[in-house]
C-alpha positions as CSV (number, residue, x, y, z in Angstrom):
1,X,-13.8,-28.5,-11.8
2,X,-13.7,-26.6,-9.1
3,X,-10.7,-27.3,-7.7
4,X,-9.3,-25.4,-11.2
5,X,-11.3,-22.2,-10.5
6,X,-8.4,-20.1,-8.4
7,X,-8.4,-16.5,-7.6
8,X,-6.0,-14.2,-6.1
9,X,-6.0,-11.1,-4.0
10,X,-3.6,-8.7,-4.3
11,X,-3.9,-6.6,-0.7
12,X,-2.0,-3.2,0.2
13,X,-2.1,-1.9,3.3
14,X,-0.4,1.8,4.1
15,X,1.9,0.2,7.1
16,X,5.7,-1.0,7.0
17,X,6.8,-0.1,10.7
18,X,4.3,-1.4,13.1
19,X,5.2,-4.5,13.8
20,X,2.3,-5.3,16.4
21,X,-0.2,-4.1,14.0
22,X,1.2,-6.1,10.9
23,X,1.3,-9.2,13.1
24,X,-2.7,-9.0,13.8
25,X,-3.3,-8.3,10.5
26,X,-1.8,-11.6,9.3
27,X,-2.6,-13.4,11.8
28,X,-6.2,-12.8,11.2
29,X,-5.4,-15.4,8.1
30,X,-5.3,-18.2,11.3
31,X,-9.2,-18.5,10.9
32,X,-9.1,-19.2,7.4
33,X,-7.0,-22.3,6.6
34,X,-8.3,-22.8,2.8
35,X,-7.1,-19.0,1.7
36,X,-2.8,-19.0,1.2
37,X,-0.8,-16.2,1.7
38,X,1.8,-16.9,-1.2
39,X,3.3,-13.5,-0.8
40,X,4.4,-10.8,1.3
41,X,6.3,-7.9,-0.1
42,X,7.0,-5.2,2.3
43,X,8.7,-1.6,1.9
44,X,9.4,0.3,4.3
45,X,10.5,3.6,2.9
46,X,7.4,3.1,1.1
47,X,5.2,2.4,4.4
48,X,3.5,-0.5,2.8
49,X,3.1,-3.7,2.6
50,X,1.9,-5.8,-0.2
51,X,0.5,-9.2,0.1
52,X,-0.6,-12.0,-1.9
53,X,-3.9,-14.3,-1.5
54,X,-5.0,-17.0,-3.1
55,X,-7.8,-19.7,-2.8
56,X,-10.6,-22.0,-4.4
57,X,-13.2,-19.1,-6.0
58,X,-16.9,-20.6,-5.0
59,X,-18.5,-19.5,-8.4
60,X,-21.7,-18.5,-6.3
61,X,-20.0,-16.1,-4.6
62,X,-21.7,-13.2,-6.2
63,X,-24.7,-14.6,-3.6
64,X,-24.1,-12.3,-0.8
65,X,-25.2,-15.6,1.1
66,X,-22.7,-17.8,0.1
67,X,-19.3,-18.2,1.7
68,X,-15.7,-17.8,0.0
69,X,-12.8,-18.7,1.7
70,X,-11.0,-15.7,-0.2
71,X,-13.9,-13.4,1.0
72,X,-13.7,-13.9,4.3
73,X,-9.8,-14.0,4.3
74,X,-10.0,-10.8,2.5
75,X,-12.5,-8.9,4.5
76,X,-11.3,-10.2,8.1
77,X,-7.3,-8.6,6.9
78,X,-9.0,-5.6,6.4
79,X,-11.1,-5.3,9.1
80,X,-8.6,-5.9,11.0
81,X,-6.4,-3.4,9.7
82,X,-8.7,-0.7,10.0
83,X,-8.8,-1.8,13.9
84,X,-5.1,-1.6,14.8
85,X,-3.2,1.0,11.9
86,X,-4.4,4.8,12.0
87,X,-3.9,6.8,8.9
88,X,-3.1,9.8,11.1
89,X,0.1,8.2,12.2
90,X,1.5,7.2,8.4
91,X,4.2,8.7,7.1
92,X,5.6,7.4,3.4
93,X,6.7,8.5,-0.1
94,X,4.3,6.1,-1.7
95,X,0.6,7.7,-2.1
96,X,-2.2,6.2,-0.5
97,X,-6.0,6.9,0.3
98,X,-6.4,4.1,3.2
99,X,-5.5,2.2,5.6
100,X,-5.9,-0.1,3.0
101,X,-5.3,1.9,0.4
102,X,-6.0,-1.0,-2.7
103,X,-7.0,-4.0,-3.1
104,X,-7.7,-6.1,-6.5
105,X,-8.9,-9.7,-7.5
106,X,-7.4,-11.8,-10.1
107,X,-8.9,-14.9,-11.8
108,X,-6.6,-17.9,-12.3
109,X,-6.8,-21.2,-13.8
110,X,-10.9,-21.8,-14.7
111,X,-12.4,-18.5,-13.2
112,X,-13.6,-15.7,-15.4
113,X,-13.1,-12.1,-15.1
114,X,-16.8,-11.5,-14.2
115,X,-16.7,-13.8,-11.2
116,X,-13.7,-12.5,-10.2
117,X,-15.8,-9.0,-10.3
118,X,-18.5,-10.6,-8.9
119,X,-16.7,-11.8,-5.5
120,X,-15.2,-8.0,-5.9
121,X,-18.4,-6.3,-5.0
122,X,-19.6,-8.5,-2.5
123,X,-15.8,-7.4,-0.5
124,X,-16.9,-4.2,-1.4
125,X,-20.3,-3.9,-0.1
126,X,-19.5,-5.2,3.0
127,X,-16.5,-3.1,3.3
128,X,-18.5,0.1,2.3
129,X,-21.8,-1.4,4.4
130,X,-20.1,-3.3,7.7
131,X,-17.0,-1.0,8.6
132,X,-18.5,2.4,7.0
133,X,-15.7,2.9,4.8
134,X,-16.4,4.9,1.5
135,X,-15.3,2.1,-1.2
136,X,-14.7,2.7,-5.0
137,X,-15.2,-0.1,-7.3
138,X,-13.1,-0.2,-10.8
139,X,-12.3,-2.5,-13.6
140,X,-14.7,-5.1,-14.5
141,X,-16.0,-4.6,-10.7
142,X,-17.9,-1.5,-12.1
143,X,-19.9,-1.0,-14.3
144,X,-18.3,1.4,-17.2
145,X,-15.2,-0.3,-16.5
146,X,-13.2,3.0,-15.1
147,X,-9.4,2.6,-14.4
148,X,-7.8,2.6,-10.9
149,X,-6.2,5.5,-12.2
150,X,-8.8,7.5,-12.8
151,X,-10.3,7.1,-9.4
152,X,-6.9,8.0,-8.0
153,X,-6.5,11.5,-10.0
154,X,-10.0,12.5,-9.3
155,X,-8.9,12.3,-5.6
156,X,-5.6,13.4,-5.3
157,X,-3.7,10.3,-4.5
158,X,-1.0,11.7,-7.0
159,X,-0.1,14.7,-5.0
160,X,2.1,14.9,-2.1
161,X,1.2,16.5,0.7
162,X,4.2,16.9,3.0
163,X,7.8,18.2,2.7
164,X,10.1,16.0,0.8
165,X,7.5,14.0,-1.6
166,X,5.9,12.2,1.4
167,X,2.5,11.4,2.2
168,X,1.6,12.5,5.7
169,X,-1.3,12.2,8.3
170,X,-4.7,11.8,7.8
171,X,-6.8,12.4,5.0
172,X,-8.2,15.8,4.3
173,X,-9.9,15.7,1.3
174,X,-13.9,15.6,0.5
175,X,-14.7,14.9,-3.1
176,X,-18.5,15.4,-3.0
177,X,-18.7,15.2,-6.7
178,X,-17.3,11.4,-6.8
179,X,-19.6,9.1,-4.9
180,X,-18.7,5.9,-3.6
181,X,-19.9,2.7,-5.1
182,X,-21.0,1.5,-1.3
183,X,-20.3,3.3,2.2
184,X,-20.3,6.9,3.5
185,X,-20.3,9.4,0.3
186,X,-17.5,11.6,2.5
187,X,-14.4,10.9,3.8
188,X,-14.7,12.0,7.2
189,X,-13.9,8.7,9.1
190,X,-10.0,9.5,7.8
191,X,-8.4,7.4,10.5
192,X,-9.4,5.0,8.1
193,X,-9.5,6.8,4.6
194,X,-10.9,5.5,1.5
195,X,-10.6,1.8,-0.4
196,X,-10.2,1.1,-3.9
197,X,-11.3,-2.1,-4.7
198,X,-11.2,-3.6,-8.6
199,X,-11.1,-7.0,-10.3
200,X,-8.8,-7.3,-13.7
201,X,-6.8,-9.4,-15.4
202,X,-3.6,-10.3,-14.2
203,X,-0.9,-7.4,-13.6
204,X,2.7,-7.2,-12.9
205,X,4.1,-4.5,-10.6
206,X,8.2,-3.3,-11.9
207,X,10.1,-1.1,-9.7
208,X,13.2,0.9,-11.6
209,X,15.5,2.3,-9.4
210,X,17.2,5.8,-10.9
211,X,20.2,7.0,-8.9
212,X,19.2,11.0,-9.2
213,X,17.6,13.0,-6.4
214,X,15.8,15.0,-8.5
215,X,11.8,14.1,-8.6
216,X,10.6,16.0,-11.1
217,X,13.3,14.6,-13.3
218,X,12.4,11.1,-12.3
219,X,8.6,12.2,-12.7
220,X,9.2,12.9,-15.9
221,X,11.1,9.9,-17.2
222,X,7.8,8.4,-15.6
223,X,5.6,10.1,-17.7
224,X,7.6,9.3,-20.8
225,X,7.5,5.9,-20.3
226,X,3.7,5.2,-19.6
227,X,0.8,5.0,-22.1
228,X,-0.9,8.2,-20.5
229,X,2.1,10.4,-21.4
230,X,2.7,8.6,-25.0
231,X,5.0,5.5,-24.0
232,X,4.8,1.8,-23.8
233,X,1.4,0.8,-24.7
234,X,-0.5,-1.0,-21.3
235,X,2.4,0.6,-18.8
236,X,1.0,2.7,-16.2
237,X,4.1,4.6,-14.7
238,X,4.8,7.3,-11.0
239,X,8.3,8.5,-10.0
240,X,8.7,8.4,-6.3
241,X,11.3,8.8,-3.9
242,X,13.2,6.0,-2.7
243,X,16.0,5.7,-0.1
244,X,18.6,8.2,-0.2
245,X,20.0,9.2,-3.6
246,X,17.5,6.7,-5.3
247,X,14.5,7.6,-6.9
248,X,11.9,5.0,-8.2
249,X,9.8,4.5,-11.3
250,X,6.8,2.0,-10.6
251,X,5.0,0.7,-13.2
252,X,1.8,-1.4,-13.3
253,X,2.3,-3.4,-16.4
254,X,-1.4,-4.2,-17.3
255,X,-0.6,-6.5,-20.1
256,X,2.7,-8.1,-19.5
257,X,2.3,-10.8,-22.2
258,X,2.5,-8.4,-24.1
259,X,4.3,-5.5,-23.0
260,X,7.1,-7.1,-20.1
261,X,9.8,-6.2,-17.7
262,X,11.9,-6.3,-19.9
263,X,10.7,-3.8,-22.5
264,X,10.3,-1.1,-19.2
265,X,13.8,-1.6,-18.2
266,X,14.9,-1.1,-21.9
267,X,12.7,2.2,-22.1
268,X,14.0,3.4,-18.8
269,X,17.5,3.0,-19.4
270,X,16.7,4.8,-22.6
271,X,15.3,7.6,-21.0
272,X,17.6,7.9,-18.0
273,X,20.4,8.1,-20.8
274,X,19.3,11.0,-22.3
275,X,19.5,12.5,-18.8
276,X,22.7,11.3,-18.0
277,X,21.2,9.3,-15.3
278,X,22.3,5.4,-14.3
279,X,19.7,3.7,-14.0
280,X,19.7,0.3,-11.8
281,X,18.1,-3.0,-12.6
282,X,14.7,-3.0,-12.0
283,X,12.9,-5.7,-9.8
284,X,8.9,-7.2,-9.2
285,X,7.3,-6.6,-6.1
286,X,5.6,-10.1,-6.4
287,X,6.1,-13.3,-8.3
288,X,4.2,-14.2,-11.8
289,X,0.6,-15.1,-12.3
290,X,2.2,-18.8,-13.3
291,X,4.6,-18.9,-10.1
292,X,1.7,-17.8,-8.0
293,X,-0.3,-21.0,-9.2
294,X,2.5,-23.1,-8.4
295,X,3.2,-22.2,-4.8
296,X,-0.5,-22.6,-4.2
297,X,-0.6,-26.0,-5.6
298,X,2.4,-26.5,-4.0
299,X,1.4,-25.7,-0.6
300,X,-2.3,-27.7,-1.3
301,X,-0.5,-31.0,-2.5
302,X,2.3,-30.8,1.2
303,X,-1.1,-30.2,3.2
């Protein structure tokens, strides 16, 4: 049985361009032979990288005791981060609050939602605990459930604050009214910034490319297109600057069996249309829950 009960991690960290310091980040994976790294997706216009984790979930792992291969994968990447990548220095047009700006479990296979939360808030208290990093919990990591998005607007991670849509520099924000689920209630330690940290079902991440250099145009198409601003049901939606002459709508698609890829592309196109806009084919920034399973198994069964 327990070979059946997976679960996947889903790690951002705000870096692209230092090569050095991505190299000791994944090479921190060395010590921990039974956690996978099925995917690396990196941007660098974006300054972040996204990767992929996946190993056996020990269904004690709520025991703050009791090892998980994925826990200790998880929290040595982001130590290690925190070590060798200084907010100060980033520069990107993708928001961030951190270092490691998210990060968010998935069950697969056997594993339930709540022990995929579970192992969340151990990674989470020792984040918050061990590296003094303020850490806020979401999803079924927390207890009223509150969105990722939520947490995000309530601290600004929406807003640019540099020239040209970028994200600049340190952290300067302190949000004394929203306190962190473990770790220092300020952000002053904002070499490191904050961490989100969640557990949910599985979600798919859909870039659109608009050619159009006019963000608040792009923004807006955004809006349209997400739940929040009356669109696709389960589509969470940002424009963004891209590379030159490309803009970018991202979308978290929070239920993609039931609202897909294909339906955001179709709303998008729509949309741009209306603008007199082309809009270019849209692409994932990481495989499928099933193809993640696959290329786990995959790599087990060649061990």
């Amino acid at each position: 049985m327990l070979k059946n009960m997976l679960a996947c991690c889903k790690l951002y960290v705000s870096e692209s361009r230092n090569t050095h310091a991505l190299c000791m980040v994944e090479s921190s994976l060395q010590q921990h032979p039974k956690t996978l790294l099925v995917n690396r997706f990196t941007d660098e216009v974006y300054n972040r990288v996204g990767y992929t984790l996946v190993s056996v979930l020990n269904p004690n792992t709520s025991n703050a005791g009791t090892a998980s291969p994925l826990k200790e994968a998880v929290f040595d990447m982001i130590k290690t981060a925190y070590e060798f990548i200084d907010l100060g220095m980033h520069c990107g047009t993708h928001p961030r609050l951190g270092v490691v700006d998210h990060v968010c479990f998935h069950p697969l296979r056997c594993t339930s939602l709540d022990q995929a939360a579970a192992l969340t808030r151990s990674v989470a208290a020792q984040v918050g605990e061990e590296l003094a990093v303020p850490t806020y919990l979401y999803g079924a990591a927390h207890t009223s459930g509150r969105t990722l998005a939520s947490i995000r607007r309530e601290l600004g991670y929406f807003k640019p604050n540099c020239d040209q849509n970028q994200w600049a520099g340190s952290l300067s924000f302190n949000v004394p009214n929203l306190k962190p689920d473990f770790g220092p209630r300020n952000s002053a330690q904002n070499s490191k910034g904050v961490l989100t940290i969640g557990a949910t079902k599985w979600v798919d991440n859909y870039n659109v490319p608009i050619h159009c250099t006019n963000i608040e145009l792009v923004k807006r198409i955004a809006r349209r297109v997400s739940e929040r601003g009356g669109g696709l049901e389960s589509v969470q939606a940002m424009g963004l600057a891209h590379t030159d002459g490309v803009m970018e709508v991202a979308c978290n698609l929070l239920n993609p069996g039931q609202v897909g890829a294909d339906r955001v592309q179709a709303e998008v196109e729509r949309l741009g249309k209306e603008e007199g806009l082309n809009v270019g084919k849209g692409y994932f920034t990481d495989f499928s829950e099933e193809r993640i399973v696959d290329l786990y198994m995959q790599s087990v069964n060649s061990m």
